[in-house]
DOFIFI-527917 format. One line per field, with one value per residue: x, y, z of N, C-alpha, C in turn; residue in one letter; residue number from 1. Coordinates in steps of 0.05 Angstrom, whole numbers, plus 5000, padded with zeros to 4 digits. Example, Ala and Ser with C-alpha at 12.3 -4.5 7.8 and 13.67 -1.06 7.14 Angstrom:
<pts>
npx = [5264|5257]
npy = [4886|4955]
npz = [5156|5142]
capx = [5246|5273]
capy = [4910|4979]
capz = [5156|5143]
cpx = [5264|5258]
cpy = [4934|5001]
cpz = [5156|5157]
r = [A|S]
k = [1|2]
</pts>
This chain:
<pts>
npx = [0783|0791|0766|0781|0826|0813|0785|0826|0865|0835|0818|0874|0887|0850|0876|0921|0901|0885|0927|0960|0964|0990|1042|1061|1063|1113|1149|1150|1155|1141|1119|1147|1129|1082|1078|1098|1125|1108|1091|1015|0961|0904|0838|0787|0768|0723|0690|0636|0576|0585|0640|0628|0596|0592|0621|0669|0688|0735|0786|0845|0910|0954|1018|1084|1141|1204|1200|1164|1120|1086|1062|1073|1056|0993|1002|0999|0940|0923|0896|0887|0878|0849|0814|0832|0853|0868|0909|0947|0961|0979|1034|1051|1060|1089|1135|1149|1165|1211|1244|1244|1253|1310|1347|1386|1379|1343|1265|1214|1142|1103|1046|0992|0920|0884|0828|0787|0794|0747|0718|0675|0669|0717|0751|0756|0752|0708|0695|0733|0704|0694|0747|0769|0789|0854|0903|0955|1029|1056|1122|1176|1232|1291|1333|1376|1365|1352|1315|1257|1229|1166|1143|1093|1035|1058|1044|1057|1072|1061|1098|1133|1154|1157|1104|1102|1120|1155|1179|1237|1233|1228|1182|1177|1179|1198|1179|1135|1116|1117|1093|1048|1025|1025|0990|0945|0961|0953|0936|0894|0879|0823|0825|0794|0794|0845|0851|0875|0916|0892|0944|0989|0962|0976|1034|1049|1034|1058|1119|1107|1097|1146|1180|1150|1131|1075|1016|0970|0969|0983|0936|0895|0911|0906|0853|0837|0855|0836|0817|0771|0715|0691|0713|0776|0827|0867|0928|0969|0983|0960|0900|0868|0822|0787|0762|0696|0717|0694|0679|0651|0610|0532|0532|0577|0583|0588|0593|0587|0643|0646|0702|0716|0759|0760|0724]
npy = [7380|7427|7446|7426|7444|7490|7472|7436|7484|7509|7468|7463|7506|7500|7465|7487|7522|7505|7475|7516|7526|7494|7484|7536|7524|7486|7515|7527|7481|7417|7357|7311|7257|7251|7252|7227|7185|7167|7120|7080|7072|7040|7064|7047|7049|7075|7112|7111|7132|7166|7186|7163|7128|7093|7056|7025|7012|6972|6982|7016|6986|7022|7025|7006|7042|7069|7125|7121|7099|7040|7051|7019|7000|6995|6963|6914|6908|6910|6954|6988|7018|7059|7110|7107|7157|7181|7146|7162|7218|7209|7184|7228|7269|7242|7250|7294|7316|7281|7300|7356|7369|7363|7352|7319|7279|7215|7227|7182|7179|7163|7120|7115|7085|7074|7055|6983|6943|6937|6978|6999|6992|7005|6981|7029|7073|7130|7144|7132|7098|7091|7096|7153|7171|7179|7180|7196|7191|7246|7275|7272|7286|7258|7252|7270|7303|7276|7244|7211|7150|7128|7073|7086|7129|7204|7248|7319|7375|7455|7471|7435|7393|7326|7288|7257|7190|7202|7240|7257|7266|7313|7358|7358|7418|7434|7397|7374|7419|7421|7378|7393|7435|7409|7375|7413|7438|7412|7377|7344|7305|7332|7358|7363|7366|7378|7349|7366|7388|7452|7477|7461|7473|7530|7534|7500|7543|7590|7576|7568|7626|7644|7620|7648|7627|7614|7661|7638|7585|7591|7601|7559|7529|7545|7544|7491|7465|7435|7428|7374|7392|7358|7304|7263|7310|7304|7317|7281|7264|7271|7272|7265|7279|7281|7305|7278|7248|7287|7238|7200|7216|7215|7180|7176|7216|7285|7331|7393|7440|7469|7479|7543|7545|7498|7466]
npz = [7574|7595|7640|7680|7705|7739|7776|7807|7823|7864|7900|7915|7936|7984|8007|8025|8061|8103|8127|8142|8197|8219|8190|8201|8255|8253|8234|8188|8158|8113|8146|8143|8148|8126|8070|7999|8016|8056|8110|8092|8120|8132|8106|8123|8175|8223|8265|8309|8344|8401|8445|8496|8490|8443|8391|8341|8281|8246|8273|8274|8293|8334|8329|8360|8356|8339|8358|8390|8446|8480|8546|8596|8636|8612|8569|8568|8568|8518|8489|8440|8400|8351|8310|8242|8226|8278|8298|8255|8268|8323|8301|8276|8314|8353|8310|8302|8359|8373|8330|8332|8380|8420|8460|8499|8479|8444|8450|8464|8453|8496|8504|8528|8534|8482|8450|8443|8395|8372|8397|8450|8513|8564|8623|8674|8635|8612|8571|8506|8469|8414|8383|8390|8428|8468|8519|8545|8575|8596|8567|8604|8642|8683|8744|8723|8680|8630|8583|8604|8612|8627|8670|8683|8689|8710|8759|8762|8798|8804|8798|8758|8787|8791|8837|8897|8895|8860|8858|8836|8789|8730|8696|8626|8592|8537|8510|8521|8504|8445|8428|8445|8409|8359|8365|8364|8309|8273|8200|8196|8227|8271|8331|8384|8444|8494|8550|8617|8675|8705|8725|8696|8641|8638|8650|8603|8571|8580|8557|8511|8487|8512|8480|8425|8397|8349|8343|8330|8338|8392|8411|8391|8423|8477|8469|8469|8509|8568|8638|8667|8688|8736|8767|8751|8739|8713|8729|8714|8657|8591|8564|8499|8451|8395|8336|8300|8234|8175|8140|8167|8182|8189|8227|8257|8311|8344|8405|8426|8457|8391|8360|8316|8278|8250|8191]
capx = [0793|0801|0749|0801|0853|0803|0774|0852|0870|0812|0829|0898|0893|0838|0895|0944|0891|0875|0950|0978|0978|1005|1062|1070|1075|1132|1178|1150|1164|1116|1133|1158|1118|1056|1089|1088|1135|1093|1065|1001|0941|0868|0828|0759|0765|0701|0681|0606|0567|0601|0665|0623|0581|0606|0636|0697|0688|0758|0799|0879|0916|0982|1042|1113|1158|1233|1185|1125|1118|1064|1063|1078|1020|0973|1004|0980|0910|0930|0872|0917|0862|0829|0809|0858|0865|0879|0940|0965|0958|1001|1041|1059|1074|1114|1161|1161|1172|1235|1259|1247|1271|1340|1367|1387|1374|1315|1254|1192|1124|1091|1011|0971|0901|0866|0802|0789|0791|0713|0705|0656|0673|0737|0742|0771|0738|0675|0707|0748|0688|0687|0766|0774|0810|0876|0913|0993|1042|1068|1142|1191|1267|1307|1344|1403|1351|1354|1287|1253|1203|1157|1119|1060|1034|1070|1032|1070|1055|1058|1129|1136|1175|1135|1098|1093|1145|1160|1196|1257|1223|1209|1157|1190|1166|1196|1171|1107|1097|1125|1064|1009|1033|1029|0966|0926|0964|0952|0922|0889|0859|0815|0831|0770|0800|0861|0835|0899|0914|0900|0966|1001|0966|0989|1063|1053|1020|1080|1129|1093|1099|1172|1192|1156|1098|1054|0994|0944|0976|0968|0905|0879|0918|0890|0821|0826|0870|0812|0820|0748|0696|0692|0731|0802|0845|0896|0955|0992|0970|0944|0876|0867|0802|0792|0726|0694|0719|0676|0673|0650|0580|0516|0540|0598|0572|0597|0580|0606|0646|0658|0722|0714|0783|0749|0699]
capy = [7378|7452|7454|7410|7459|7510|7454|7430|7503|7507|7437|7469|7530|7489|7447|7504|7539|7484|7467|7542|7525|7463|7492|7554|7516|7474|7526|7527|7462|7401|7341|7286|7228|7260|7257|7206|7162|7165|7085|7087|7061|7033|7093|7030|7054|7088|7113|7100|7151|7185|7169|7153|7113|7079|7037|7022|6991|6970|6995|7016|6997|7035|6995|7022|7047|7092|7147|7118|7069|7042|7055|6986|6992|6982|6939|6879|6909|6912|6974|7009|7018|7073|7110|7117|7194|7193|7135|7168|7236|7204|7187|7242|7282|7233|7239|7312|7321|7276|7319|7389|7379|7336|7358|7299|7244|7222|7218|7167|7194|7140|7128|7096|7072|7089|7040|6969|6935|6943|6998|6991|7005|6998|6993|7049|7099|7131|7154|7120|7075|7091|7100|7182|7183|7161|7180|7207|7210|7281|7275|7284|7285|7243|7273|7277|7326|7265|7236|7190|7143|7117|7046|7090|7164|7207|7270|7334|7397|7477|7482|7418|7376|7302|7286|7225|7174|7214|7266|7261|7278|7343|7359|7369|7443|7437|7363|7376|7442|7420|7358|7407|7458|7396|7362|7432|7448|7379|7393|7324|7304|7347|7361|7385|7364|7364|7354|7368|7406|7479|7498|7447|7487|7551|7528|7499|7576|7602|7548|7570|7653|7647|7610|7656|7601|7626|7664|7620|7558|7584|7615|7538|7509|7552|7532|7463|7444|7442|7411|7376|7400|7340|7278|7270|7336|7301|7332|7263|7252|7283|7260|7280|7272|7286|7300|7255|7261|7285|7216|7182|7229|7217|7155|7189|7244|7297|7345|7423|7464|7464|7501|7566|7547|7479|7474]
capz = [7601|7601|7663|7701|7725|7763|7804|7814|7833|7884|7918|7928|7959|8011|8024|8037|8079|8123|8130|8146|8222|8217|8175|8221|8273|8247|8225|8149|8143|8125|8161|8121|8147|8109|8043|7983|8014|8083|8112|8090|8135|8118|8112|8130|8203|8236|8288|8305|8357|8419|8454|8520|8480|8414|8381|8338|8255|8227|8283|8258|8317|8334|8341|8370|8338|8343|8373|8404|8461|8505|8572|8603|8655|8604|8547|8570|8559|8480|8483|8428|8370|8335|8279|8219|8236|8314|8296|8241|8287|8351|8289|8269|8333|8359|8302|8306|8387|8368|8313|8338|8414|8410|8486|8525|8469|8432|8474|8454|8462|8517|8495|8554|8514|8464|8442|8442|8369|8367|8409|8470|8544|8572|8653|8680|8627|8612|8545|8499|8467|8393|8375|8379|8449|8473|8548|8531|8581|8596|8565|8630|8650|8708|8752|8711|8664|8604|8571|8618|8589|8649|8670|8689|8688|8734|8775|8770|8810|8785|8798|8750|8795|8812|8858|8911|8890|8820|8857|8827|8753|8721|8667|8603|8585|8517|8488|8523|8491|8421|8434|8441|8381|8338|8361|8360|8294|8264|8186|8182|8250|8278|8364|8403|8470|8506|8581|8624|8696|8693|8731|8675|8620|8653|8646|8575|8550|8580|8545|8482|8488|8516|8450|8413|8375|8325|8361|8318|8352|8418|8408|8392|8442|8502|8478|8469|8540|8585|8652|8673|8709|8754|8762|8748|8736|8694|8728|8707|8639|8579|8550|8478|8441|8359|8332|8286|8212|8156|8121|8188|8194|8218|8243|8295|8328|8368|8421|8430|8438|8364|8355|8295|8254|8232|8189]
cpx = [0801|0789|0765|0812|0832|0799|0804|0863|0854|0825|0851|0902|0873|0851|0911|0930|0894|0898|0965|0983|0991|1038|1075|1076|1106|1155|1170|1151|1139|1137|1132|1138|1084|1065|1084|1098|1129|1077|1041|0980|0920|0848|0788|0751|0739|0690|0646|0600|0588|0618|0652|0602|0569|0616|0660|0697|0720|0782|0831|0888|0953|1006|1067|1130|1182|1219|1163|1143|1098|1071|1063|1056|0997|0987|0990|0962|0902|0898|0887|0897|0857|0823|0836|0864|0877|0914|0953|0983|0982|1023|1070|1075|1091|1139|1171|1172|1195|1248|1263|1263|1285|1356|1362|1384|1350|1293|1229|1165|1117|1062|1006|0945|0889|0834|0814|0782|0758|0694|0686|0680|0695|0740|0764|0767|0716|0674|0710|0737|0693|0727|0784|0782|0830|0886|0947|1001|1061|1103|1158|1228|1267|1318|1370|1394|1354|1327|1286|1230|1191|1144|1100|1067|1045|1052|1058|1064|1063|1083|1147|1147|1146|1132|1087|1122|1157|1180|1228|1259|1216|1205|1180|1180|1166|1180|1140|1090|1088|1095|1043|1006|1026|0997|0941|0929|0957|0929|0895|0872|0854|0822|0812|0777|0828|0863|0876|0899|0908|0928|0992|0994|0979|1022|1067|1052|1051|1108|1129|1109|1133|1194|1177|1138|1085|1030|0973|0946|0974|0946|0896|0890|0899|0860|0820|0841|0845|0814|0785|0743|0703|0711|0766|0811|0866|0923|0975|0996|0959|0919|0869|0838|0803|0754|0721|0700|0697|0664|0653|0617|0563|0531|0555|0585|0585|0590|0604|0618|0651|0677|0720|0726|0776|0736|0673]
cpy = [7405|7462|7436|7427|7494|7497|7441|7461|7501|7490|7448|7482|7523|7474|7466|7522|7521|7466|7494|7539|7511|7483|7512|7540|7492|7488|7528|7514|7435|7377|7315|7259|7231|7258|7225|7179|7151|7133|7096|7071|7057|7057|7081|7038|7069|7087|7126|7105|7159|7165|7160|7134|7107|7047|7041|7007|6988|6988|6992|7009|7010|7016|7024|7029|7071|7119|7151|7089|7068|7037|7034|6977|6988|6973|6925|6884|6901|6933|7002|7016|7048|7081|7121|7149|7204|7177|7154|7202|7237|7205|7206|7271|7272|7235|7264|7332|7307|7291|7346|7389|7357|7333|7333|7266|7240|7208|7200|7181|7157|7147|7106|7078|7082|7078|7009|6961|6950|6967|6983|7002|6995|6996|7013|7083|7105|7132|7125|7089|7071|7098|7139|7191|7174|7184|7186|7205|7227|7259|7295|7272|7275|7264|7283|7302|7301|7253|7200|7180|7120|7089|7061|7116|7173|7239|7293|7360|7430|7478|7457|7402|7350|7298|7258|7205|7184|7236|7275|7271|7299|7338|7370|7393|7440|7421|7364|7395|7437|7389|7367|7413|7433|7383|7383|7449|7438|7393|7371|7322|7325|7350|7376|7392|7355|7371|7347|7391|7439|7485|7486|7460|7509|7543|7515|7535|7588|7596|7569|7604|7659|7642|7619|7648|7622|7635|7653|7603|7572|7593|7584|7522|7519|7545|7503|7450|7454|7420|7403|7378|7379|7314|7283|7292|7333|7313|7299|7244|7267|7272|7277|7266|7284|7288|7283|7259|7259|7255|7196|7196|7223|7204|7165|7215|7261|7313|7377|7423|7440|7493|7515|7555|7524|7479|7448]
cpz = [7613|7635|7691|7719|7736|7788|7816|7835|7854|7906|7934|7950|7986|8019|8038|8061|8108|8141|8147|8180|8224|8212|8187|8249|8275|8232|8194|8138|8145|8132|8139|8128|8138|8076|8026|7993|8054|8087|8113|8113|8124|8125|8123|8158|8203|8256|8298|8337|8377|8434|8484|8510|8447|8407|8356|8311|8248|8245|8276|8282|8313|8349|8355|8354|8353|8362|8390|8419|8479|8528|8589|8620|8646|8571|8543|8558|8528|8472|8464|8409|8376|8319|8265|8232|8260|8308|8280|8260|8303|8324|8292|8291|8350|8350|8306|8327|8385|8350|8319|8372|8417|8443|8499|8504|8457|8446|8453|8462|8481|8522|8518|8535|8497|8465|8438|8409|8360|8382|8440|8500|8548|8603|8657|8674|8623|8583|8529|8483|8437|8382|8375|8404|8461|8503|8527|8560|8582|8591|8590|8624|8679|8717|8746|8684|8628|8613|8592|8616|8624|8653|8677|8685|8711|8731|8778|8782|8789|8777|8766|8757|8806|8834|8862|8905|8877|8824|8851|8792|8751|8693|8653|8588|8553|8502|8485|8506|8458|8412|8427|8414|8361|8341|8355|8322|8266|8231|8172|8204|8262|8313|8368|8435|8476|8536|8598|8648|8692|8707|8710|8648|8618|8639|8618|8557|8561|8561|8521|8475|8494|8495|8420|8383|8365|8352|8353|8337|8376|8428|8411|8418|8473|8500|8474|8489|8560|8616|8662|8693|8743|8742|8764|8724|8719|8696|8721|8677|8624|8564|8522|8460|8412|8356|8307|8253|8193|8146|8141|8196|8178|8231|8267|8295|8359|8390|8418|8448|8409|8355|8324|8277|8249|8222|8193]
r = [X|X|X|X|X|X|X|X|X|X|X|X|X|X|X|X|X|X|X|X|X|X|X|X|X|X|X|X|X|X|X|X|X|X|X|X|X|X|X|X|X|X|X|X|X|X|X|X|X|X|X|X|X|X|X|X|X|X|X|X|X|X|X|X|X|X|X|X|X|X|X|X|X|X|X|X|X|X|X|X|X|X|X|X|X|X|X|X|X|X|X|X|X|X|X|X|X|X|X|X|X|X|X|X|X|X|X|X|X|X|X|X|X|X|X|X|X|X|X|X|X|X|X|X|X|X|X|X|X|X|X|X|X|X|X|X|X|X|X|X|X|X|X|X|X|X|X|X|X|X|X|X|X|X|X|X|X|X|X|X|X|X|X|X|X|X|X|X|X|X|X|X|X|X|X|X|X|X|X|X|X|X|X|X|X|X|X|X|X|X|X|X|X|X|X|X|X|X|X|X|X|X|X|X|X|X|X|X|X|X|X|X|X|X|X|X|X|X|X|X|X|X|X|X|X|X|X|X|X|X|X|X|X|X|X|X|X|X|X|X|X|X|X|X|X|X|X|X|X|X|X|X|X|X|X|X|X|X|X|X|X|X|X]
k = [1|2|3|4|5|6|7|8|9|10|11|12|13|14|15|16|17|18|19|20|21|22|23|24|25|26|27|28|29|30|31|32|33|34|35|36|37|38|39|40|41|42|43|44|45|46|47|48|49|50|51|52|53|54|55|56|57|58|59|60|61|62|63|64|65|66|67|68|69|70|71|72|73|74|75|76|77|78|79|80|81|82|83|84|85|86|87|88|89|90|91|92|93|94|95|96|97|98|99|100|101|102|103|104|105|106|107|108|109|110|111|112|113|114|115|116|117|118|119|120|121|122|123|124|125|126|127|128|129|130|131|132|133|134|135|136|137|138|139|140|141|142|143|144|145|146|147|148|149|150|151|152|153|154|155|156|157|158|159|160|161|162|163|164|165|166|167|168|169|170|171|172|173|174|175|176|177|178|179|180|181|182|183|184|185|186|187|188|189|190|191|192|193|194|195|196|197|198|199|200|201|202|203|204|205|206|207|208|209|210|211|212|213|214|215|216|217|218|219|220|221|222|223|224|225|226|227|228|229|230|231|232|233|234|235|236|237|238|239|240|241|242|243|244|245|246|247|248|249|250|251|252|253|254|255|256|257|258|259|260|261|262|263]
</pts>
């Protein structure tokens, strides 16, 4: 068994590589709901060709929980599914945008949809077919500046104050930022996309630099917040997409960019 402990060594240090942003971006520290005594999920999930045109095998769906809640405007739908990696993902940055930013109380992350059990079209998106994209919304403050968890997405402008009915809310600079840092830093799901206003990324990169973040973490973050070309701009909402995991190819398929620091 002497030929054991090189291939053990090896394994490791590709865990610790592949982890070092993650870990930098959390202060050094790994986050506890990855660990031995972490709920485990069905790892049967797959996600089966492109998110505009897919489908959905063995979809996990994400329930609520102390840090997570759905967005009441689309509950009803119950379009909560996707693959093992995106739940465990929200997961996991839900618990640590409650743990790292404490001002005002502890806020819930609020997920709009992800995928239907089986995948396939949803109305409303073009996306969102095969399990590997879910809708967030932006963590905001009332006008008393405490955590305000919304019935729908709310539109905020550069200055971050809402807009249209909402104008009594401002964007949460810190929760939002501490959101990205985690989903770009993430050492498990991959993030290709997080489609989002440019004058809202603008004010996250600042967020980021003011407090001083790892320059890895905002190196990946500035390339993966992309507001699109056409359509909706996402100033009230963040759209986050994952690329498809190793275990899940040919079958899921993705398209470029293909960000460098994955392999």
């Amino acid at each position: 068994m002497r030929w054991l402990a090189p291939i053990l060594l090896v394994a490791s240090l590709l865990f610790d590589l592949g982890g070092a942003a993650e870990a930098a971006a959390d202060g050094g520290r790994r986050d506890p709901t990855r660990g031995p005594g972490a709920r485990r999920l069905p790892h049967r999930s797959r996600s089966l060709g492109f998110p505009f045109q897919g489908r959905l095998r063995g979809g996990v769906r994400l329930r609520e929980s102390r840090y997570l809640r759905y967005v009441p405007e689309y509950a009803a739908a119950g379009n909560h599914y996707g693959t093992w990696e995106l739940v465990q993902l929200l997961e996991r940055a839900a618990y640590r945008v409650a743990r790292r930013v404490r001002e005002g109380g502890v806020a819930r992350l609020s997920v709009g949809e992800l995928s239907r059990e089986g995948g396939g079209r949803i109305p409303g998106h073009a996306s969102h077919q095969n399990g590997r994209d879910v809708d967030l919304a932006f963590y905001m403050r009332d006008g008393r500046g405490r955590p305000y968890e919304p019935f729908a997405f709310a539109e905020f402008d550069a200055d971050g104050r809402g807009v249209g009915p909402n104008h009594a809310l401002t964007f949460d600079d810190a929760r939002n930022w501490e959101l990205v840092a985690k989903l770009v830093a993430d050492g498990d799901a991959k993030v290709q996309f997080i489609f989002v206003a440019n004058h809202l990324k603008r004010r996250l990169l600042r967020e980021a630099r003011r407090r001083h973040a790892p320059a890895v973490v905002i190196e990946r973050a500035a390339r993966a917040m992309v507001q699109p070309a056409r359509g909706h701009r996402h100033a009230n909402h963040f759209h986050v997409r994952i690329y498809c995991s190793p275990s899940a190819r040919p079958a899921c398929r993705d398209r470029p960019p293909l960000h460098p620091w994955y392999r």
